[in-house]
BALOBA-1460 file (C-alpha; in Angstrom, 3 decimals):
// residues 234
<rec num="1" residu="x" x="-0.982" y="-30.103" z="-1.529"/>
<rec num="2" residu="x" x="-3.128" y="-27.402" z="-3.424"/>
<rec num="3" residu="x" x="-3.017" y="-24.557" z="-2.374"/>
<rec num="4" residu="x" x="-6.284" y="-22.811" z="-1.348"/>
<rec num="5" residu="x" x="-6.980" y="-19.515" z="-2.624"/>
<rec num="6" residu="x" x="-9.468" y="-16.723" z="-1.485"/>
<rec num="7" residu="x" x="-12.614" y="-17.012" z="-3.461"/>
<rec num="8" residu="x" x="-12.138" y="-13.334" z="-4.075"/>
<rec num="9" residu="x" x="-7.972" y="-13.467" z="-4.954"/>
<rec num="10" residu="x" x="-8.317" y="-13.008" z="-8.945"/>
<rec num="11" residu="x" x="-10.687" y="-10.162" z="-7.834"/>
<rec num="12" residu="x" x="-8.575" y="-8.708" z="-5.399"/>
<rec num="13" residu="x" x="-5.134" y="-9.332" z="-7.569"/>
<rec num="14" residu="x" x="-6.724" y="-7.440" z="-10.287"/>
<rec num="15" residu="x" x="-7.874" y="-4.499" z="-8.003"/>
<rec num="16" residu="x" x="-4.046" y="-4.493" z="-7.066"/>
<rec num="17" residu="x" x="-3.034" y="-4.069" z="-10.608"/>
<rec num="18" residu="x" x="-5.476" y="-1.104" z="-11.495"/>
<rec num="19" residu="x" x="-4.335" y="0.743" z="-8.045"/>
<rec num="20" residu="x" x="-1.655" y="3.383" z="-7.960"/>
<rec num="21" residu="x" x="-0.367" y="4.330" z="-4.429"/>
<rec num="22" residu="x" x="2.561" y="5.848" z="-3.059"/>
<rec num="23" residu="x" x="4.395" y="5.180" z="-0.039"/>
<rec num="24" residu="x" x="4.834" y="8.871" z="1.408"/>
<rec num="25" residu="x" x="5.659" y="7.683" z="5.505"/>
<rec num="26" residu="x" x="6.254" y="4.913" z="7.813"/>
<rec num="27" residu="x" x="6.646" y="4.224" z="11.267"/>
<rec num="28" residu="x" x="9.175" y="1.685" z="12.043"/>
<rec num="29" residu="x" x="9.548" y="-0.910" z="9.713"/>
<rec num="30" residu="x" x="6.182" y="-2.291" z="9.735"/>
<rec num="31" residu="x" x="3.432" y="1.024" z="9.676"/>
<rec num="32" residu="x" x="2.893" y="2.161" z="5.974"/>
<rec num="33" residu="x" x="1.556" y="5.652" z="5.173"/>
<rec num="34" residu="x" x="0.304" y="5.569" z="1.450"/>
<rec num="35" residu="x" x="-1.650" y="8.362" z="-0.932"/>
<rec num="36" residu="x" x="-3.524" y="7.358" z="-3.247"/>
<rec num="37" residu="x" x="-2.793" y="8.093" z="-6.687"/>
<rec num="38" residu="x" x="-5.861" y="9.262" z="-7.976"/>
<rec num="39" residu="x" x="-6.871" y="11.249" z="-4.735"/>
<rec num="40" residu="x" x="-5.093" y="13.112" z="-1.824"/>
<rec num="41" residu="x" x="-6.814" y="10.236" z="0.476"/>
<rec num="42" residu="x" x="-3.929" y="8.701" z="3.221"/>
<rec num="43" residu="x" x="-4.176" y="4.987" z="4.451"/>
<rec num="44" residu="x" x="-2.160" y="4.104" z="7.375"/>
<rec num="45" residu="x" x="-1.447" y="-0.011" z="7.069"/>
<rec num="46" residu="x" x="-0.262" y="-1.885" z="10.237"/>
<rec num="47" residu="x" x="1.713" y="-4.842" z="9.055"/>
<rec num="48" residu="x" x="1.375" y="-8.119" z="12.373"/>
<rec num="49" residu="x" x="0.908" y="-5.862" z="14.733"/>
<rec num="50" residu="x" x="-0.072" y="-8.356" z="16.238"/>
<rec num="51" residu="x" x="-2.460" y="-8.628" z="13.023"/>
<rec num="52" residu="x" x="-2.583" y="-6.418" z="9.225"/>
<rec num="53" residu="x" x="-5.008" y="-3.526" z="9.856"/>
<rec num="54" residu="x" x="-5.549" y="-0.425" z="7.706"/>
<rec num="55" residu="x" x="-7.200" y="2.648" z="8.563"/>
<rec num="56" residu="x" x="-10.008" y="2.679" z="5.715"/>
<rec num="57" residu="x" x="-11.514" y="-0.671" z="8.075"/>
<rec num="58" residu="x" x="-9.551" y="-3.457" z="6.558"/>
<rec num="59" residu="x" x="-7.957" y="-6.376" z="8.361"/>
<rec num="60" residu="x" x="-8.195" y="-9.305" z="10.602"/>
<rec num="61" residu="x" x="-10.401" y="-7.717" z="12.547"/>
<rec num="62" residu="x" x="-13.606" y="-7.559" z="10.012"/>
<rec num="63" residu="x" x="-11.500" y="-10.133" z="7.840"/>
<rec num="64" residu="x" x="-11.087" y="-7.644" z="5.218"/>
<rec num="65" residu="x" x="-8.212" y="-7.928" z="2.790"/>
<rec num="66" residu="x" x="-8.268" y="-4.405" z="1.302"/>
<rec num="67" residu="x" x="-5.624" y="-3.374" z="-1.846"/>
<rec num="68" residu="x" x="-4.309" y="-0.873" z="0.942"/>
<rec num="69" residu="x" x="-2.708" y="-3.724" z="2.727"/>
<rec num="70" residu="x" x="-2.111" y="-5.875" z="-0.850"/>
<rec num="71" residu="x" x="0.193" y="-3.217" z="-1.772"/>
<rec num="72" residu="x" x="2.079" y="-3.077" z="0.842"/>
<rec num="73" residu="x" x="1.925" y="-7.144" z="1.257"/>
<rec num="74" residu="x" x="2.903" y="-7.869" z="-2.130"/>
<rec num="75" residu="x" x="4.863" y="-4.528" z="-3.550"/>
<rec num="76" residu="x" x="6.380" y="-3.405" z="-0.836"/>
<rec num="77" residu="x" x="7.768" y="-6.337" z="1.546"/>
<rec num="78" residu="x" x="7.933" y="-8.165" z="-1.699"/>
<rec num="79" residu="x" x="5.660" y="-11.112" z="-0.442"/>
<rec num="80" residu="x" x="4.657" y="-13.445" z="-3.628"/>
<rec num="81" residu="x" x="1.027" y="-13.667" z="-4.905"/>
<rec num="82" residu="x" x="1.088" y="-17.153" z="-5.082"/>
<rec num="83" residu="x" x="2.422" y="-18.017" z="-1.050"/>
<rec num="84" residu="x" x="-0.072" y="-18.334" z="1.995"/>
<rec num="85" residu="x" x="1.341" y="-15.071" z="3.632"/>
<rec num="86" residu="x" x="-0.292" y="-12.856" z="0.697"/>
<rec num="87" residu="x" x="-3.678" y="-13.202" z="1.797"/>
<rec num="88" residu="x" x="-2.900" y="-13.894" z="5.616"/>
<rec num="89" residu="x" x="-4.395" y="-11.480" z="7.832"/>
<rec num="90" residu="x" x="-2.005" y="-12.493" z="10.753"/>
<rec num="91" residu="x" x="2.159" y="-13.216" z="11.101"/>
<rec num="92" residu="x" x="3.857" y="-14.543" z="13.366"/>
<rec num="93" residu="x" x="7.501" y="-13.081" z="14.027"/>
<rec num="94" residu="x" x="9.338" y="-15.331" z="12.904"/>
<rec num="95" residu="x" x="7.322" y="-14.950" z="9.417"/>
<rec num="96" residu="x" x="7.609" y="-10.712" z="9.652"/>
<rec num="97" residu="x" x="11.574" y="-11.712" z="10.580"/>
<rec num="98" residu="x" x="12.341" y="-13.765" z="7.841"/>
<rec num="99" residu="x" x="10.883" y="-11.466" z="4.974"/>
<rec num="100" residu="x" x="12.430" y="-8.660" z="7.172"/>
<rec num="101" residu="x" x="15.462" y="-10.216" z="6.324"/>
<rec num="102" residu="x" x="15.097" y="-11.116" z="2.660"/>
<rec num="103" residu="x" x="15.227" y="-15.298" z="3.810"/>
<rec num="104" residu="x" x="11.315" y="-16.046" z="2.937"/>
<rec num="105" residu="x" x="10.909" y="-18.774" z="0.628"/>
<rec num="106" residu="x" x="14.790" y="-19.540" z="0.155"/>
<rec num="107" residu="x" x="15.730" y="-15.989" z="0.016"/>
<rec num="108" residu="x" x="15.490" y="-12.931" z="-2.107"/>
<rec num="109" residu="x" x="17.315" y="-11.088" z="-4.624"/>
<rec num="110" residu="x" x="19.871" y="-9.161" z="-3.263"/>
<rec num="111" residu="x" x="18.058" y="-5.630" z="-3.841"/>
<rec num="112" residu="x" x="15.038" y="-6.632" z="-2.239"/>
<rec num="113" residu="x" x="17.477" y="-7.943" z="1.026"/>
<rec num="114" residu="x" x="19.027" y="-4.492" z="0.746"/>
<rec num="115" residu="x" x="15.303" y="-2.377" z="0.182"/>
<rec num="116" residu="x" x="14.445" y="-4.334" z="3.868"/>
<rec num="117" residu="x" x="18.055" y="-3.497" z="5.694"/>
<rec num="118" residu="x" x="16.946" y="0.551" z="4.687"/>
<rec num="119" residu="x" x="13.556" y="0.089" z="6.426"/>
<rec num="120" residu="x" x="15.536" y="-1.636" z="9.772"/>
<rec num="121" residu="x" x="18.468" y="0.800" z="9.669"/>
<rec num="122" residu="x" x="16.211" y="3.675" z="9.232"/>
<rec num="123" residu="x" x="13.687" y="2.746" z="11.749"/>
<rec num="124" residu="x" x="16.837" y="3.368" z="14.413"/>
<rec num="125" residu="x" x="18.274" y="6.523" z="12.906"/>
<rec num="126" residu="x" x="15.328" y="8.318" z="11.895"/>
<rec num="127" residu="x" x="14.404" y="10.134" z="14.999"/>
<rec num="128" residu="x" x="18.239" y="11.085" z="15.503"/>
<rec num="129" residu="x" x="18.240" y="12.746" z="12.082"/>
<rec num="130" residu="x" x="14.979" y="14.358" z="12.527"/>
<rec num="131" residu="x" x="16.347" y="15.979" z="15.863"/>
<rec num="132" residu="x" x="19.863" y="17.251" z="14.259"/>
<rec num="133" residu="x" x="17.759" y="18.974" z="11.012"/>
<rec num="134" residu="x" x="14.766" y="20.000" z="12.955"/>
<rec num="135" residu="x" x="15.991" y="23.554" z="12.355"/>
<rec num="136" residu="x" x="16.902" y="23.185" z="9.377"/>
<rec num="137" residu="x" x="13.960" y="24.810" z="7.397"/>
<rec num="138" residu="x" x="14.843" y="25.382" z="3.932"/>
<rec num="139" residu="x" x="15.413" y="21.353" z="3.797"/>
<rec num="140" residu="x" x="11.137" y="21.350" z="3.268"/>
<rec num="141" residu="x" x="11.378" y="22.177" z="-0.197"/>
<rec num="142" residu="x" x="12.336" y="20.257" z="-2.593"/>
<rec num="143" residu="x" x="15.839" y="21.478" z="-3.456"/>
<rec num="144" residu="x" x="17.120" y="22.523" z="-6.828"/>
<rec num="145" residu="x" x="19.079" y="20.281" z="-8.863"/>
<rec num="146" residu="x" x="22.533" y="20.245" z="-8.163"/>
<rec num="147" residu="x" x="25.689" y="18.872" z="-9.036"/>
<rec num="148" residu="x" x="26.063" y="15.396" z="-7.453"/>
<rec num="149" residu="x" x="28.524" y="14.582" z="-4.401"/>
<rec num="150" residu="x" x="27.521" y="11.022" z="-4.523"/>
<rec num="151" residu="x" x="27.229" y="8.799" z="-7.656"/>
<rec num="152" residu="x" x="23.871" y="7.283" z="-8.909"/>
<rec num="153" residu="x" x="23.783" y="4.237" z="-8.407"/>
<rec num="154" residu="x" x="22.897" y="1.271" z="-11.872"/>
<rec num="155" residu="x" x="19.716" y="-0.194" z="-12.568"/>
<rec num="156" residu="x" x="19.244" y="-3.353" z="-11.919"/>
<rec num="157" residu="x" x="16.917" y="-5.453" z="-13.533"/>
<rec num="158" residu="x" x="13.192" y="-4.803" z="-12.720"/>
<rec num="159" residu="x" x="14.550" y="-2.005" z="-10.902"/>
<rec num="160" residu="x" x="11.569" y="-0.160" z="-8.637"/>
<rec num="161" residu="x" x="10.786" y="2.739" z="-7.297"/>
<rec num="162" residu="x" x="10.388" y="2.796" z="-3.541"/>
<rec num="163" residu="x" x="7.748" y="5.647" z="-3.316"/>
<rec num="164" residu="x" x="5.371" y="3.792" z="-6.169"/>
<rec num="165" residu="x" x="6.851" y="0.164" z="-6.907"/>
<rec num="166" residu="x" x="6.828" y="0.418" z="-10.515"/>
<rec num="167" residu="x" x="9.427" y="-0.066" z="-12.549"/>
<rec num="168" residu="x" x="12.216" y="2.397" z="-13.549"/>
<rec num="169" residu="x" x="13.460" y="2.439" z="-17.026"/>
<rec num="170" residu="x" x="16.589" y="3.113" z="-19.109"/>
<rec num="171" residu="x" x="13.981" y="5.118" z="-21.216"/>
<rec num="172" residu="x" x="13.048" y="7.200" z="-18.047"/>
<rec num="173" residu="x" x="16.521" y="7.507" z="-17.142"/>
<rec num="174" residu="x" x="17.785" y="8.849" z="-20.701"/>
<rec num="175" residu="x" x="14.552" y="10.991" z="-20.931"/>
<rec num="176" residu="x" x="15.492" y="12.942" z="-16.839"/>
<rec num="177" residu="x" x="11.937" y="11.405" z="-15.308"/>
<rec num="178" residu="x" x="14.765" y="9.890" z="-12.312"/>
<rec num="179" residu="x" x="15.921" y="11.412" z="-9.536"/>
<rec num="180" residu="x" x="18.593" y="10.233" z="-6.848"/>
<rec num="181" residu="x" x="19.588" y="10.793" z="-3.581"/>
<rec num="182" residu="x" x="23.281" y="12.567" z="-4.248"/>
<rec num="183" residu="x" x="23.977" y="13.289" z="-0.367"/>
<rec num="184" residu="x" x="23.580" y="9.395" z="0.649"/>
<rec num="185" residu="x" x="22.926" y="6.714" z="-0.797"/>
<rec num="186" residu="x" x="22.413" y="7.205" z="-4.930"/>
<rec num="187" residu="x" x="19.345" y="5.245" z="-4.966"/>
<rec num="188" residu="x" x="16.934" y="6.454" z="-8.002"/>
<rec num="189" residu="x" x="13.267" y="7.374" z="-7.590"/>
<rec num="190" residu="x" x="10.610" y="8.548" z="-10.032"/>
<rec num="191" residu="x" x="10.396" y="12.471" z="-10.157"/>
<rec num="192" residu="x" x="6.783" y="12.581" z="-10.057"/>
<rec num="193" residu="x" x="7.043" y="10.144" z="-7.355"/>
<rec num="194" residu="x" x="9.624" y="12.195" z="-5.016"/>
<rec num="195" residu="x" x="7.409" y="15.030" z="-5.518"/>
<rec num="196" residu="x" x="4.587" y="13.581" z="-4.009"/>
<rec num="197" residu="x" x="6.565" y="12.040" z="-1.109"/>
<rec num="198" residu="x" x="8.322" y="15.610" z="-0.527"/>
<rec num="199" residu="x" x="4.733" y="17.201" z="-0.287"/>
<rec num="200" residu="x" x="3.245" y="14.970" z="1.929"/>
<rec num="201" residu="x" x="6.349" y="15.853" z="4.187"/>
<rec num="202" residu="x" x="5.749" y="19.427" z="3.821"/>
<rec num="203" residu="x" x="2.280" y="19.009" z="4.372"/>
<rec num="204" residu="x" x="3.125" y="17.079" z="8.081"/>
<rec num="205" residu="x" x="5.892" y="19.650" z="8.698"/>
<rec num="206" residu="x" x="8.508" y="17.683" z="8.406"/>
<rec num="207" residu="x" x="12.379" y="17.413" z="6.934"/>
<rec num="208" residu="x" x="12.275" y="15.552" z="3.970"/>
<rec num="209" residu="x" x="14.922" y="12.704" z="4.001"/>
<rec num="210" residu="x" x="15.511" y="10.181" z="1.381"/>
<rec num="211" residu="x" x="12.769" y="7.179" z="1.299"/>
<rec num="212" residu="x" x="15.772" y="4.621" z="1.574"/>
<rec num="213" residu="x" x="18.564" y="5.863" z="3.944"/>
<rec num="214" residu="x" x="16.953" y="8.497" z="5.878"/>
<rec num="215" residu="x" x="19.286" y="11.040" z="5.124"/>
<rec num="216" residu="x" x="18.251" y="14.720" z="4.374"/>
<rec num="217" residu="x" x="17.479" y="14.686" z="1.122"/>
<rec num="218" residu="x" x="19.351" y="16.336" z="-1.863"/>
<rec num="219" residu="x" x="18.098" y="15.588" z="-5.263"/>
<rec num="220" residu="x" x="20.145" y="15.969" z="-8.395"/>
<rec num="221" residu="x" x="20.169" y="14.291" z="-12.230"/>
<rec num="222" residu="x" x="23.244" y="15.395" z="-12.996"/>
<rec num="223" residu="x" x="26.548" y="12.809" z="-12.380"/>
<rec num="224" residu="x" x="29.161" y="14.125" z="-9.744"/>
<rec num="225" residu="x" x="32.554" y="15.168" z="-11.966"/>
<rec num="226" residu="x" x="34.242" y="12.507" z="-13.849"/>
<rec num="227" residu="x" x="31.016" y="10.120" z="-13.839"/>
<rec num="228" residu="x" x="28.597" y="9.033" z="-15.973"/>
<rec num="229" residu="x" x="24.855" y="8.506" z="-15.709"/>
<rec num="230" residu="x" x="23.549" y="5.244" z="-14.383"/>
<rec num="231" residu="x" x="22.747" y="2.632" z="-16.952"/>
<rec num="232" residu="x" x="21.375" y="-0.840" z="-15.635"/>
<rec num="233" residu="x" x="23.123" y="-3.253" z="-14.879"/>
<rec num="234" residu="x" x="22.435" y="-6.888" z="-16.888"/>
C-alpha cells in the first residue's frame, strides 16, 4: 500500500533542510530544548506526551507539524522521512519504546542504539550529578583545553554531532573545529556547537555536563599520552 504523505511534506522536508538548531537541554528523554541558529529564540518540544507539542504552538493540538518538532522527529530520535511516525502527531509507547531502543523498523545502527541508551541513562543520573557539582562553580565556564584523561573516541561513518546533527568530518577533525568529552565518555562535538550548548547552561545557571553521558564536562583536542587523534572508522 502507498503510502500517504502530508500535502505539505516536500514543503515541510525542505524547511527542515534550510533550519539550523541546536539541542542545548532536555528533560528526560523525551522534552527537547533547542536554539535556533540564526536567533537566540528557545523551543521547548514535547515528544508523546501523550501527543508532540512545541512551545512556538505546534502539535496535535492545532495539528501543526512545525520544523521545531521535525528536527527533533527526524534528526534527533533518528525517525526516517519516509515512515508514518515522521509526520504523526501522536505515539503510542510501544512506538516511543521501540525507537527508544534503536528496534524501529528492524533496528538501527549501532551508534544511533547507543545516542538513545545516553538519553535513558542520563535521564536517571542527571539530577544526582547536578546535586554532587552544584557547588562546583568554576565548572560554568567552558574550561581550557587540557591534556586528555580519556581517549577520543573514532568517527564513524556519517558521524553527527549531538548538539546540531550535522555531520563531523575528518577535515574538521584535522583542522581542531572538534571537541570531546576527555573526563567521560570521548564522544566528539562541534566547537561552535559546545559553545552554544555551554552558554545556554550558563545562561540557566547551571553545571555544564557533557550532551551524551552527563558527566561534568571537560573539553580537550589534544590525545591523552601515548594516543593518537581520532580518525573514522570505515
Amino acid at each position: 500500500e502507498k503510502k500517504k504523505f502530508p500535502t505539505t511534506w516536500d514543503k515541510d522536508l525542505c524547511a527542515l533542510a534550510q533550519a539550523k538548531f541546536y539541542l542545548v537541554s532536555r528533560r528526560g528523554p523525551l522534552v527537547f530544548k533547542l536554539r535556533s541558529g540564526d536567533s537566540e529564540s528557545t523551543y521547548t518540544v514535547c515528544i508523546a506526551s501523550p501527543s508532540h507539542r512545541c512551545s512556538c504552538g505546534g502539535g496535535e493540538a492545532k495539528g501543526l507539524m512545525c520544523v521545531h518538532i521535525l528536527f527533533v522527529v527526524i534528526k534527533i530520535l533518528k525517525v526516517p522521512q519516509t515512515n508514518p511516525l515522521a509526520w504523526a502527531l501522536r505515539w503510542s509507547e510501544g512506538v516511543v519504546d521501540r525507537i527508544l531502543s534503536g528496534r524501529l523498523d528492524g533496528g538501527k545502527s549501532q551508534s544511533t542504539t547507543n545516542n538513545h541508551a545516553f538519553l535513558k541513562k542520563g535521564d536517571r543520573t542527571r539530577k544526582a550529578r547536578l546535586k554532587e557539582d552544584e557547588s562546583a562553580k568554576d565548572n560554568r565556564n567552558l574550561p581550557t583545553v587540557d591534556e586528555a584523561s580519556v581517549a577520543q573516541r573514532e568517527l564513524e561513518q556519517s558521524s553527527t554531532c549531538s548538539i546540531c546533527q550535522d555531520e563531523m568530518t575528518d577535515s574538521q577533525l584535522d583542522g581542531e573545529l572538534l571537541c570531546y568529552c576527555s573526563a567521560s565518555c570521548g564522544s566528539s562535538f562541534h566547537k561552535g556547537c559546545m559553545r552554544v550548548f555551554a552558554a545556554h547552561a550558563r545562561m540557566e545557571r547551571k553545571t555544564i555536563l557533557c550532551p551524551l553521558c552527563r558527566a561534568p564536562w571537560t573539553a580537550s583536542c589534544k590525545p591523552p599520552p601515548g594516543k593518537s587523534s581520532a580518525r573514522r572508522r570505515l
